[in-house]
N, C-alpha and C positions, 0 to 999 in steps of 0.2 A: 115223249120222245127225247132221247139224249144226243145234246148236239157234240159233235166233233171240235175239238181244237185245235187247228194247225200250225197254231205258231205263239208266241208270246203275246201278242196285239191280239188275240181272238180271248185269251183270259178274263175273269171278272177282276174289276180292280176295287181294290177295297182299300179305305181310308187308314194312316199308321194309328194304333193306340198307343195315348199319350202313355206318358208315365207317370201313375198318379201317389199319390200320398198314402194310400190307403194299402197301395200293391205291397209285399212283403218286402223287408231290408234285411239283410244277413248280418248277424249280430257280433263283433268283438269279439276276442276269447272274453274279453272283459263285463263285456254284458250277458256273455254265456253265463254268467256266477249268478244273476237274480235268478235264471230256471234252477239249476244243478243246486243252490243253497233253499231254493223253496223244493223240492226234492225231500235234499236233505234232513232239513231244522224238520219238517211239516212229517212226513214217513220214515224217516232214518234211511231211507235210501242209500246205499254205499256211493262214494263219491265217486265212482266211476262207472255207471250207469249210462252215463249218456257222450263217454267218453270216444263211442266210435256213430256221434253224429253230430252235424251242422244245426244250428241252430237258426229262424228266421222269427222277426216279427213281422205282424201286419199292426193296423188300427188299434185292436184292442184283444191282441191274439199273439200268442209264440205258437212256434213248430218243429218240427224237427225234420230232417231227413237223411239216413244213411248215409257216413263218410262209404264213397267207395273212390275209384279211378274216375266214374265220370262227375261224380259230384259236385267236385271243385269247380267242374266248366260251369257249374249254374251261376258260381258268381258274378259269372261276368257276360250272363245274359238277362235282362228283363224276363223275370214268370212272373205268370199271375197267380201260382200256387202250385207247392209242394209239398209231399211229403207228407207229415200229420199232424193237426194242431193236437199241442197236449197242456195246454192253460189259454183263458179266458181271462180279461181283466173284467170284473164285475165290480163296476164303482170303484174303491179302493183297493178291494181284493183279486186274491189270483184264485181261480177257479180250474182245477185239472180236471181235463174232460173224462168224460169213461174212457174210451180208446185209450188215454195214457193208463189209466188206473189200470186195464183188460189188461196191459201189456208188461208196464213196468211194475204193478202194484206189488207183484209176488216175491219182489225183492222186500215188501217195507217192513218193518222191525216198530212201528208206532201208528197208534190212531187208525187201526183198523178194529173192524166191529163186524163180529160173526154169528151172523143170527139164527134162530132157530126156524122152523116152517111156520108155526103158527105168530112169531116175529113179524118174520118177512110178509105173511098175508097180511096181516093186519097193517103195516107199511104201504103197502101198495096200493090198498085198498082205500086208505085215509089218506095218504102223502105223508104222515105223521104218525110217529111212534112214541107215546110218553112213557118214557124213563129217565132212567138218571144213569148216562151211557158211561161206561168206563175208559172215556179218550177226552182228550183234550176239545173243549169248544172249537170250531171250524169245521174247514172240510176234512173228509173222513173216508176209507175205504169201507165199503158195505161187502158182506161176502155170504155166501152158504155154503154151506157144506166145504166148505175152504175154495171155492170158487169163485173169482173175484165178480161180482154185480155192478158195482162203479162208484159212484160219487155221495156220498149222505152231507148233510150238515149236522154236526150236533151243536145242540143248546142246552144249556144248564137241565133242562129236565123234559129233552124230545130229542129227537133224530127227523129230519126232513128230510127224502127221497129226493134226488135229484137227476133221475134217470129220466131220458129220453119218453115220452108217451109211447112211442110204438113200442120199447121194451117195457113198460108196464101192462098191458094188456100181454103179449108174448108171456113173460113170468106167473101169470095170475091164469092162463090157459094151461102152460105147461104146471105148475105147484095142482093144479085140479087134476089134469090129466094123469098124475102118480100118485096120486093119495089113494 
């Protein structure tokens, strides 16, 4: 049974959340340059890529989210999250999620690796692909068929997969399901 509210005093009152360290801060133009130049140096991404969004960090995470007219108002209210993270700090390094790669990658001009079918199974299948990749050590766009897949790491003489598990089993269903 759903009870009726007649007035303000009949409400559930709920306690304010704090504002904590961890919740995202909106970043400087000045601090917008670590995403936009790892972007850049890392995919060649044209520098103006992310020129019509805001930038946020959390903890150990950036985001982004569409400049529009309301946009701006989020400055200046407490969220707990927007918009989409598109780097990870892992340890020392930045880590670009798939969703950034899915989105932005198509613009990049370096350090993407496009595999072939029996590549990519064998990828998915191990985590690991030994060769000796034609990109620069770090992170890496993965692709097929010119279709962006997300994230690899290359090492001097392998490619490590770093896709999501639920889109490894997804890729390894669909590459059978067309063969």
């Amino acid at each position: 049974m759903v009870r009726t509210l007649n007035s303000a005093d009949d409400s559930t009152h709920t306690a304010l959340i704090r504002w904590d360290s961890s919740w995202p801060k909106w970043l400087s133009p000045a601090d917008c340059a670590i995403v936009e130049s790892y972007f850049s140096e890392r995919f060649a991404l044209p520098t103006e890529t992310f020129s019509d969004f805001l930038f946020w960090k959390s903890a150990h995470a950036y985001g982004v989210i569409p400049k529009d007219a309301h946009a701006e108002s989020l400055r200046s209210i407490k969220v707990h999250s927007a918009g989409m993270v598109i780097l990870r700090e892992v340890g020392q390094y930045l880590k670009p999620t798939t969703h950034a790669l899915q989105i932005f990658g198509r613009l990049a001009r370096r350090n993407v690796l496009e595999l072939n079918k029996e590549n990519l199974l064998e990828l998915l299948e191990n985590r690991i692909l030994t060769l000796c990749p034609p990109v620069e050590p770090g992170y890496i766009i993965l692709t097929y068929r010119q279709d962006i897949l997300g994230c690899g790491l290359a090492l001097p003489d392998r490619i490590v997969h770093q896709f999501p598990r639920w889109m490894v089993s997804a890729l390894i269903a669909a590459l059978q399901a067309f063969s």
